[in-house]
N, C-alpha and C positions, 0 to 999 in steps of 0.2 A: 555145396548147397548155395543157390541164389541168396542174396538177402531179398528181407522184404523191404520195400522202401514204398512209398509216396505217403498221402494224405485222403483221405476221403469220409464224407459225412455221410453219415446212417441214423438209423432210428430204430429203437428196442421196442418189439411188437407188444402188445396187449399183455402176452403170458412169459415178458421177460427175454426172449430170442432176438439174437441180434445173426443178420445173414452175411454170409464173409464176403467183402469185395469180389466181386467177380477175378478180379487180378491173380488172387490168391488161393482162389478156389480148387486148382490142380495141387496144390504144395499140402495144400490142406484137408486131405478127404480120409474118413475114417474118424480113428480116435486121433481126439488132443486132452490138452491142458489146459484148462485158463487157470489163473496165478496172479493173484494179487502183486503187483509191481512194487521193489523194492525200493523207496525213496530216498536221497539223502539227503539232500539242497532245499534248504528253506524255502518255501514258494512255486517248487513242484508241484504239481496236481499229484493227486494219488490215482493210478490207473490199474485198470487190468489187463494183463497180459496175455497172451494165445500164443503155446508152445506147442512145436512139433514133442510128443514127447521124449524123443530119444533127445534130443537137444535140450527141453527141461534137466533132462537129469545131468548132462554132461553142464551144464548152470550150474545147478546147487550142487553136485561133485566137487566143481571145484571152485565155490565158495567156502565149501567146507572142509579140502584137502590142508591138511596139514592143522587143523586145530585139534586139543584135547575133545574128545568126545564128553570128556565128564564134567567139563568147563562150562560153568552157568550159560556163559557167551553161545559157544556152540550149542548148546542144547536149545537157549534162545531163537537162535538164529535156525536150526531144524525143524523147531514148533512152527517157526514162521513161513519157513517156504513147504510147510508139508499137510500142516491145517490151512493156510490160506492158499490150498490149490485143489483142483478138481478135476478128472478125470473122466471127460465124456465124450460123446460122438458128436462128429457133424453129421445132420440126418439131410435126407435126401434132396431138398430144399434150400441146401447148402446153408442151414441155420445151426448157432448152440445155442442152448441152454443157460443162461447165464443166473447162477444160486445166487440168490438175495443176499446170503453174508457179504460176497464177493462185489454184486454190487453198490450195497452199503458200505463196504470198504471204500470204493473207488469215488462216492458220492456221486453213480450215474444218473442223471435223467433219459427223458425218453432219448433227446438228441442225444447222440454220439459224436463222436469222429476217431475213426480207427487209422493207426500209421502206423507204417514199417520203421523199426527199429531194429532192423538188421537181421539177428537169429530168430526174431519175435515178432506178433504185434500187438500195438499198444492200445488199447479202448478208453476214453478221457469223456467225460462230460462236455460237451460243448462250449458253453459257458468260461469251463475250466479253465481247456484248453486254448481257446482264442485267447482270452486271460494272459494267460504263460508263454504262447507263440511270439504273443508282441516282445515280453522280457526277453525271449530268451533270444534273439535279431539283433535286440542291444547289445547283450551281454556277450555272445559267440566271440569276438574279438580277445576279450578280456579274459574267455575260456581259455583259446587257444590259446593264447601269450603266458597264461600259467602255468600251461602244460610244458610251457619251453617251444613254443611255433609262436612262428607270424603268421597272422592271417592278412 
């Protein structure tokens, strides 16, 4: 599979649809997922996410490989990637649907801006995301070097 990758700004129409990059629009046709994005790092925006689904599940497979199923944790972390996701088509207009829960999770306005994030893409508030883009410039350096790279 391609990754997805660039940057591009959009706008969520009147009744909540947001239309896929034209970039992505062959990878992405039929059914998907969107999915509330799992944050860890203080000062991340909260985003939503847009999976192929067979790639959704091969995610939370194996976030979830190898934990107790009866484990508060794991049970936690199921509610989370399986109530905050949903299941719908891209229609013909190459638009989805995007459920209000999802994006009151992500705190979207009308501006968007969606990126490729590899197996995914990521849907951010605008606002958010310029926000965070500036951080995260600074900080890349001091990622990689923690990881054990120089950048």
């Amino acid at each position: 599979m391609t990754p997805f990758r660039g940057t591009f700004e959009h706008t969520l129409d009147a009744k909540g649809r947001l239309t896929i990059p034209s970039k992505f629009r062959e990878a992405l046709v039929g059914r998907v997922v969107l999915a509330a994005s799992f944050e860890t790092e203080p000062g991340t925006p909260r985003s939503l996410a847009i999976w192929k689904p067979d790639a959704y599940e091969a995610y939370t497979g194996a976030a979830l490989a190898g934990l107790n199923p009866l484990s508060p944790e794991a049970r936690d972390l199921k509610r989370f990637f399986f109530n905050f996701s949903h299941d719908t088509d891209v229609d013909s207009a190459h638009r989805v649907m995007v459920p209000q829960h999802l994006s009151d999770y992500a705190s979207l306005g009308r501006e968007v801006v969606v990126t490729g994030a590899g197996e995914c893409l990521e849907v951010f508030d605008r606002a958010a995301y310029e926000a965070y883009r500036s951080t995260i410039l600074t900080r890349v350096t001091d990622i990689a070097a923690s990881l054990g790279h120089t950048a």
